[in-house]
Kinemage of the C-alpha trace (Angstrom):
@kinemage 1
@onewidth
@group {chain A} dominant
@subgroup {mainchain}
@vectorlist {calphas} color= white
{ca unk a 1} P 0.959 -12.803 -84.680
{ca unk a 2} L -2.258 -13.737 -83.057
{ca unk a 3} L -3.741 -13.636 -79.513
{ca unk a 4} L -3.385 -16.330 -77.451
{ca unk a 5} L -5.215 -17.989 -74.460
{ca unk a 6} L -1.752 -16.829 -72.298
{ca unk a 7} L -1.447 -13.405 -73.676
{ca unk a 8} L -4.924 -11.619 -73.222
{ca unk a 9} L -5.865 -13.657 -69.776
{ca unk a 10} L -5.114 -11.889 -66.271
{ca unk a 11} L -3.133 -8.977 -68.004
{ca unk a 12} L -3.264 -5.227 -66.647
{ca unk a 13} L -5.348 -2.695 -69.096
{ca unk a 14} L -2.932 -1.290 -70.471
{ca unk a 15} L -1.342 -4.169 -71.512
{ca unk a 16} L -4.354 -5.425 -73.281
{ca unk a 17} L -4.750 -2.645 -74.902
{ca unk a 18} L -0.896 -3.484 -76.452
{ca unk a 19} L -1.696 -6.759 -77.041
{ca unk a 20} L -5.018 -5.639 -78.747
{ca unk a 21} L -2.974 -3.159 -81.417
{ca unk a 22} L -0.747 -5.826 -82.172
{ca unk a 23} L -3.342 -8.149 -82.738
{ca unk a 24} L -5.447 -5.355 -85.255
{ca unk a 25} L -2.103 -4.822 -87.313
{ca unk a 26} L -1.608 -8.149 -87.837
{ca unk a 27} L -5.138 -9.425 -88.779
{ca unk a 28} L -7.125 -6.443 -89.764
{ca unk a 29} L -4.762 -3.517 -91.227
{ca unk a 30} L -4.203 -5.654 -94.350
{ca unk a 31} L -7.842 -5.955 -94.831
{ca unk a 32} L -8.441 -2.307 -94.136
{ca unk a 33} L -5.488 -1.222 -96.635
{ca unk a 34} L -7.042 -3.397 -99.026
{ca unk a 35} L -10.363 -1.426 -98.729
{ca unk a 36} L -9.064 1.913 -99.063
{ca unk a 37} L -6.249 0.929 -102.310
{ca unk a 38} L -9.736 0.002 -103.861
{ca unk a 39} L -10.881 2.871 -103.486
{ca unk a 40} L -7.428 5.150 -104.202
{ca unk a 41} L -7.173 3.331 -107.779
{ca unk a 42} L -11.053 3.955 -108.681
{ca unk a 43} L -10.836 5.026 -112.348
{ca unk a 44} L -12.123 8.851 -111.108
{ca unk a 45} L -13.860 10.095 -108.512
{ca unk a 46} L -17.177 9.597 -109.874
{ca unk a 47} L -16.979 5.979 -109.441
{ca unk a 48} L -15.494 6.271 -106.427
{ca unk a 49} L -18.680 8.076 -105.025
{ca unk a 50} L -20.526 5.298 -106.866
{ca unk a 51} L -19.011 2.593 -104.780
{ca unk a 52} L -18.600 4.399 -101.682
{ca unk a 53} L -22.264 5.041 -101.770
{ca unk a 54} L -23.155 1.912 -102.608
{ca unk a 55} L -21.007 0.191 -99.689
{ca unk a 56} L -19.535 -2.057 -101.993
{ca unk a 57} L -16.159 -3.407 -101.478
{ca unk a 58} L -13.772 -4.256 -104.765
{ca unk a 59} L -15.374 -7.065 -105.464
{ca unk a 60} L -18.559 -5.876 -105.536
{ca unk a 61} L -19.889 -7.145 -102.258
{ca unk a 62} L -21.901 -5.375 -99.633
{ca unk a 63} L -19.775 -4.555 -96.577
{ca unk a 64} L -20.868 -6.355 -93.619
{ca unk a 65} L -21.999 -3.487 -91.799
{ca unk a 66} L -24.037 -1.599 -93.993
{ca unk a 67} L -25.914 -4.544 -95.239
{ca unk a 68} L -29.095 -3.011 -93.606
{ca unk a 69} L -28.837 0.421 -95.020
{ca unk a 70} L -31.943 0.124 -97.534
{ca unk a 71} L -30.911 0.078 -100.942
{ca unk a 72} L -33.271 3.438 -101.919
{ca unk a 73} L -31.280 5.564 -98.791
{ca unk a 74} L -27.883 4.309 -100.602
{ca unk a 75} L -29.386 5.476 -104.071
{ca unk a 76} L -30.289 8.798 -102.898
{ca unk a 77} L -26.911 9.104 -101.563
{ca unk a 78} L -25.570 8.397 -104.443
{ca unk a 79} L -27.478 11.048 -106.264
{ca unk a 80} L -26.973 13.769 -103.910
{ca unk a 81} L -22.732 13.293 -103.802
{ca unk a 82} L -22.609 12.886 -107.561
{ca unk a 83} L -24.252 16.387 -107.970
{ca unk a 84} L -21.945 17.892 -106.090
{ca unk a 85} L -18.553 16.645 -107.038
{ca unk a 86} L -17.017 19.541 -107.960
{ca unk a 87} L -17.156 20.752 -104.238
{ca unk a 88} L -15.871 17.735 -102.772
{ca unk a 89} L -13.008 17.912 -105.515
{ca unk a 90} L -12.018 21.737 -103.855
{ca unk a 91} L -12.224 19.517 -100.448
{ca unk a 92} L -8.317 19.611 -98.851
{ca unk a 93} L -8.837 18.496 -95.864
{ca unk a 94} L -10.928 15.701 -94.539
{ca unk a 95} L -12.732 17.275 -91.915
{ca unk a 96} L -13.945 19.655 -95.068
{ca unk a 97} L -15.021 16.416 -96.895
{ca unk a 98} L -16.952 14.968 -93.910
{ca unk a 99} L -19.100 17.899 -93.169
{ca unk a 100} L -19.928 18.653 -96.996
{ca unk a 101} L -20.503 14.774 -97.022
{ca unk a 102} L -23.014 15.050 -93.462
{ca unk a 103} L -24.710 18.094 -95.126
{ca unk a 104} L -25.701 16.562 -98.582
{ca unk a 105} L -27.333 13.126 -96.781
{ca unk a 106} L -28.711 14.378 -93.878
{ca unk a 107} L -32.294 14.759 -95.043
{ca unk a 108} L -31.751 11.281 -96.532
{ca unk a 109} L -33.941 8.434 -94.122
{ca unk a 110} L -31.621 5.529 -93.208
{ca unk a 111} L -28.267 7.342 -93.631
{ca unk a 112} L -26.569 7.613 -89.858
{ca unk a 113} L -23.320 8.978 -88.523
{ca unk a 114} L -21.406 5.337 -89.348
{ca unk a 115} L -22.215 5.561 -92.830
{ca unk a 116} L -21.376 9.016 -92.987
{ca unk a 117} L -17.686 8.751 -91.418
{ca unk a 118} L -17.097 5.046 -93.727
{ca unk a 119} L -18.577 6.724 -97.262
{ca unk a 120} L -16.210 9.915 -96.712
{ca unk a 121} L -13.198 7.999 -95.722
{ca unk a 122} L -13.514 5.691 -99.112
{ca unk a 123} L -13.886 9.037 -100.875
{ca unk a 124} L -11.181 10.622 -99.119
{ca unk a 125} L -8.894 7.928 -100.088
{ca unk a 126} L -9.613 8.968 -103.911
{ca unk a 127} L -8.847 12.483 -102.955
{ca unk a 128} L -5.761 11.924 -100.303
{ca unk a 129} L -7.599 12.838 -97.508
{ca unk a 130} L -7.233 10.573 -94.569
{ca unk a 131} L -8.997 11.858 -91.098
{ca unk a 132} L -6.770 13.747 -88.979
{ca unk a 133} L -9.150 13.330 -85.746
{ca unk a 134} L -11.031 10.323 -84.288
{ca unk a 135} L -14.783 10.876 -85.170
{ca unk a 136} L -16.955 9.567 -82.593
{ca unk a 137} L -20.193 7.875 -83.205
{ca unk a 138} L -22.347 5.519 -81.393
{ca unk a 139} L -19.577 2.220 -82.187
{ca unk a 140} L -15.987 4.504 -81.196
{ca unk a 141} L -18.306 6.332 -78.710
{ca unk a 142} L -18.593 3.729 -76.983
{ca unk a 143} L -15.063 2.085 -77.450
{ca unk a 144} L -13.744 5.649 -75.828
{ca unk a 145} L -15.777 5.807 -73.081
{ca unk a 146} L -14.747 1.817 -71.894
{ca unk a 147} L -10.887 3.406 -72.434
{ca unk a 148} L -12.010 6.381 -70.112
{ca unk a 149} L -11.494 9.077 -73.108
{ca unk a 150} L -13.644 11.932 -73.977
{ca unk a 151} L -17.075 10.684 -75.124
{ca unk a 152} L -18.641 14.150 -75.004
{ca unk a 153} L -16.935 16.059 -78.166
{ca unk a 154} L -17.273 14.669 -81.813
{ca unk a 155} L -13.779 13.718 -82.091
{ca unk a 156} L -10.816 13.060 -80.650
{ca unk a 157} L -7.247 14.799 -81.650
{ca unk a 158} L -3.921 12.111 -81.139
{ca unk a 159} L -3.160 13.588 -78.061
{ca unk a 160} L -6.455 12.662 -76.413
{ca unk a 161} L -5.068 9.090 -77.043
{ca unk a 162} L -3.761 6.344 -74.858
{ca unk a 163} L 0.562 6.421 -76.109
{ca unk a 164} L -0.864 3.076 -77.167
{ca unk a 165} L -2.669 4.481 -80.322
{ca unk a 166} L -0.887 7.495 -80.587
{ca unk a 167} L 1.395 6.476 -83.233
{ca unk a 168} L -1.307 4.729 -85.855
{ca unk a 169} L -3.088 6.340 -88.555
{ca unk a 170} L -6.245 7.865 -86.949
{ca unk a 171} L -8.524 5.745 -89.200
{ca unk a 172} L -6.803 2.973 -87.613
{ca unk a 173} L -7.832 4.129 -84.378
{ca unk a 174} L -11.351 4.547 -84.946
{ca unk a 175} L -11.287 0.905 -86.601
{ca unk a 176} L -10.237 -0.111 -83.340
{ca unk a 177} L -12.611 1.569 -80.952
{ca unk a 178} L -15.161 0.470 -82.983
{ca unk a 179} L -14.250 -3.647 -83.460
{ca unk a 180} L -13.198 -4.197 -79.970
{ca unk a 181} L -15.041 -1.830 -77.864
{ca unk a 182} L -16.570 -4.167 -75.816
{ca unk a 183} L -13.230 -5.531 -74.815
{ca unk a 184} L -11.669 -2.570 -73.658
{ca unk a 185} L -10.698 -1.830 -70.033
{ca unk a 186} L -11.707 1.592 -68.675
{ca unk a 187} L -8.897 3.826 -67.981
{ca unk a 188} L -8.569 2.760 -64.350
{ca unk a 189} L -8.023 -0.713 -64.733
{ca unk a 190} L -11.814 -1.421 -63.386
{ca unk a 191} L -13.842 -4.273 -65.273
{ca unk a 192} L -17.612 -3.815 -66.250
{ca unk a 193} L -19.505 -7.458 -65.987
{ca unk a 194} L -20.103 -6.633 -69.421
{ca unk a 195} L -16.397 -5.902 -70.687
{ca unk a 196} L -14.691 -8.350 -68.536
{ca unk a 197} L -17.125 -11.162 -70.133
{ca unk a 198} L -16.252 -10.175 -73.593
{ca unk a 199} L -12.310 -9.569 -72.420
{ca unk a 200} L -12.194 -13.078 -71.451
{ca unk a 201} L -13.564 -14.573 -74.906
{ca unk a 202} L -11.067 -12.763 -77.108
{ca unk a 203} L -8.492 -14.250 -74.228
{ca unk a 204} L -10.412 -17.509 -75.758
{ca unk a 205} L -9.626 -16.721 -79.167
{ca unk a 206} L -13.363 -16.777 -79.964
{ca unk a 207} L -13.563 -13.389 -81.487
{ca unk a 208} L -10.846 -11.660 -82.415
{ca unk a 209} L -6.699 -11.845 -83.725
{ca unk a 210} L -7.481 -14.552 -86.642
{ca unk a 211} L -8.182 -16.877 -84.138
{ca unk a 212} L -12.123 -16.910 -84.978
{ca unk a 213} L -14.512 -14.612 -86.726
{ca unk a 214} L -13.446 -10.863 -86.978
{ca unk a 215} L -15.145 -9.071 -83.866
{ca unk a 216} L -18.125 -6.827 -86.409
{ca unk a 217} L -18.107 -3.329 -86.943
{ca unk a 218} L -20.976 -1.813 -85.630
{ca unk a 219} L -22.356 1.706 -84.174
């Protein structure tokens, strides 16, 4: 199903933010699954840091949004999680994973909170650990605040949620805030210049639903 012209124009918040989900599982959960199967079938975690690291999808192509990480931060992020496998194999849960991850890269120059959050996901999805929060950094920040959630904790647990996004996997979520944060409503119903300009070209099927290029990941 994609977003039409009719569906996303002159609709309440709430609403759009329906129409938006539907729109995300349809075009970009299949491409997100994708990304993280990739990662669950890595021959062993080693490699799996390798890649993750590395920001290279299953094909062997840079991800989009970490294109301008600089290729010596990535290597030294490499080197510092491969020395310490063993303690992200005794990782069970993934908030565990992403603060052992946050320790071991932050003296590294380049590396920021996205990177982070996207390297310890791909690993987690080697070790079946999937987030069990919404993290927030500058991207899902953002998309929270324009929904009128919390912006001023790190994360956000499934009941700080709009019943909206309540029922997806929290990943999901943060995929979401992220992509189409300037298109969000905030909570009251009460458009920004800025969001209502962007609201009205996904209602043009510019940027978003498979109707035009993916909205980027950014933050």
């Amino acid at each position: 199903m994609g977003c039409s012209t009719k569906q996303l124009r002159g609709i309440s918040a709430r609403t759009e933010l329906a129409a938006i989900v539907r729109c995300y599982s349809a075009n970009h959960r299949p491409r997100k699954e994708h990304e993280l199967d990739a990662f669950r079938n890595e021959a062993s975690l080693r490699s799996a840091v390798e890649r993750a690291t590395a920001a290279l999808d299953s094909e062997n192509k840079q991800f989009d949004h970490q294109r301008r990480i600089r290729r010596d931060s990535k290597s030294s992020a490499k080197g510092a999680l491969s020395s310490i496998l063993p303690q992200l194999r005794r990782c069970r849960r993934f908030d565990q994973l992403i603060d052992l991850i946050e320790t071991a890269l932050s003296e590294i120059k380049g590396i920021g909170p996205l990177y982070v959050y996207d390297t310890a996901l791909r690993i987690g999805a080697k070790l079946g650990l999937l987030p069990d929060k919404v993290y927030l950094h500058s991207g899902t920040r953002t998309g929270a605040k324009y929904l009128g959630l919390r912006t001023d904790v790190p994360a956000l647990r499934t009941e700080d949620l709009p019943r909206e996004l309540q029922g997806m996997p929290l990943y999901e979520v943060e995929d979401i805030l992220c992509i189409y944060k300037d298109n969000f409503s905030s909570a009251n119903g009460v458009r920004s210049a800025k969001t209502s300009a962007n609201a009205s070209r996904i209602s043009s099927g510019a940027r978003a639903c498979g109707c035009g290029p993916w909205p980027s990941r950014t933050g």
